[in-house]
C-alpha positions, 0 to 999 in steps of 0.5 A: 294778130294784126300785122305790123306797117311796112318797113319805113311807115309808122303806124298811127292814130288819128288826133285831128282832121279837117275837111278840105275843099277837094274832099267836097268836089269828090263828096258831090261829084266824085271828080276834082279840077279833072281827076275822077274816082276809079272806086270807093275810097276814104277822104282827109289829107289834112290830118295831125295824129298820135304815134302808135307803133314807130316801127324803128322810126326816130319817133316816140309812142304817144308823140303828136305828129302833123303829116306832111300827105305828099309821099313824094318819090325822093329820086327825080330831078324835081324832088333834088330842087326841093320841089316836091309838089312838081314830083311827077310819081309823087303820091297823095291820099284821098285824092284821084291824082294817084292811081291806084288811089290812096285811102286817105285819114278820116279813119282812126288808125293808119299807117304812113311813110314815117318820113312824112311826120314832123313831131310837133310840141307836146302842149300844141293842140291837135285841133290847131296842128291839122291847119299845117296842110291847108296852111302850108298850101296857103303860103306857098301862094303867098310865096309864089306871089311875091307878096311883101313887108307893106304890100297890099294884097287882096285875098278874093274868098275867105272860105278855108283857103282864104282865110289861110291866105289871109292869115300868110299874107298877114305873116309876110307883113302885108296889109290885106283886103278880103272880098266874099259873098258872106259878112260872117266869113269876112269877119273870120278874116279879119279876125286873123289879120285883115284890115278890111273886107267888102261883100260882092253884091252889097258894097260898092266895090270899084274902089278896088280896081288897080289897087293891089300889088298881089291878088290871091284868088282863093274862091273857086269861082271862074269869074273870080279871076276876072275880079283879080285882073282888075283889082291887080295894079299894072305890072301886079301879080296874081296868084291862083290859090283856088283849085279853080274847076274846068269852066267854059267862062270868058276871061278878060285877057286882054287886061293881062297885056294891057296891064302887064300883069303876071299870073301865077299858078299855085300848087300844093307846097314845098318848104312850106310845110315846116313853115307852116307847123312853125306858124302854128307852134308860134301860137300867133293864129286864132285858129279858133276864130276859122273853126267851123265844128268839130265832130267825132269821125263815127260823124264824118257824114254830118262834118260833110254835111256841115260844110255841104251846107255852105253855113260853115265859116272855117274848118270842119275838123273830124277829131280820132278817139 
């Protein structure tokens, strides 16, 4: 007889997951931004599902739930200010930062802290409802850049993370430029709310040297943060979105005295998460325009192998049974 979840978790059933950058750093190098694996483990954070067993929790069989993954410690100074992010015990699935390791939710059943679900509405689609993750990370760099009504903001990458940091600045009311390597990825994020988009390589894109108000640098790339300070106006902000990889690349620092730019890191979220399930339950995204595939988790190997690909524009998501 299977034993029931331990007391305060519920037990639950995978509806949808989508495949994080993280996840990939881990796939190809077991290792991500410093942290590496000790052992094996499952992968997904980003994840909705449907209520099993509520073990007492104020939930409902069947309820469709997103999943807040920060299981963080409740007690801490920081946890008091609201900054979950910043707990120094907090705990996360798939991910080496927690020790022991935490299995994450690319599986069909299991349990987690019931406190970490937020009931979603019943007619919302999980595939749409497993964004709220990625999302909410997304709108915290938005929030952490200061970025306004009537800014102009460049969002530098429209992989997933940017193109969510495309679909929060868009939110804020700002008028959003995108840079990419790929023109169907800048399409994407004009689909969810850019104005316009430049190729790296093809256009001519000096134009944007001093312009914005706020750079979201969302590609990964080390040299993308050069790219940033320059297309910064002075006294502009940038916000690093990307978990960016340790890299011996030169970095013009110089610009950030000449140009007193402020530069901002950008972790996780706090208050973002209801913010983000909030957005989603506006049904103002086309979150069908940043969808890459979709595959059952017996398929997880080919949604991995999709993404490894670099043909995919959008979210891989893993959907349960």
């Amino acid at each position: 007889m299977e034993a029931p979840p331990e007391a305060g978790w519920a037990r639950l059933k995978l509806a949808t997951a989508s495949i994080c950058g993280t996840d990939m750093h881990y796939y190809r190098h077991f290792a991500n931004a410093g942290f590496y694996l000790d052992h094996p483990l499952t992968m997904g954070h980003e994840a909705c599902a449907v209520v099993d067993d509520p073990n007492g929790a104020d939930l409902a069989p069947g309820q469709v739930v997103a999943i807040n993954p920060v299981i963080n410690c409740g007690r801490c100074e920081r946890c008091a200010t609201g900054d979950i992010n910043m707990c120094a015990t907090k705990r996360f699935p798939g991910s080496a930062t927690t020790k022991p390791h935490i299995n994450g939710f690319f599986r069909e059943r299991f349990d987690f802290p019931a406190r970490c679900l937020r009931p979603v509405a019943d007619d919302l689609p999980p595939d749409h409802v497993t964004f709220a993750e990625p999302l909410a990370c997304a709108l915290h760099a938005v929030n952490r850049g200061g970025v306004e009504a009537g800014m102009a903001v460049l969002v530098t990458g429209c992989g997933p993370m940017g193109l969510l940091a495309t679909v929060g600045a868009h939110a804020r009311g700002a008028d959003v430029t995108v840079t990419d390597l790929k023109r169907p990825a800048i399409d994407a994020a004009i689909a969810v709310g850019a104005t316009t988009g430049h190729v790296l390589g093809d256009d001519g894109i000096d134009q944007l040297s001093d312009r914005f108000d706020v750079v979201i640098e969302a590609s990964g790339a080390p040299q993308a943060y050069n790219q940033a300070l320059d297309a910064a106006r002075k006294q502009g902000t940038v916000a690093i979105l990307s978990l960016i990889q340790p890299s011996p690349v030169p970095i013009d620092l110089h610009r950030n005295a000449l140009k007193e730019i402020t530069s901002i890191g950008s972790i996780l979220y706090t208050h973002e998460f209801e913010d983000a399930v909030a957005l989603i339950e506006s049904r103002s995204v086309d979150f069908e325009a940043i969808t890459a595939g979709r595959f059952s988790v017996s398929e997880t190997a080919a949604a991995f192998a999709l993404m490894d690909s670099g043909d995919a524009v959008g979210k891989v998501l893993i959907e349960g049974a």
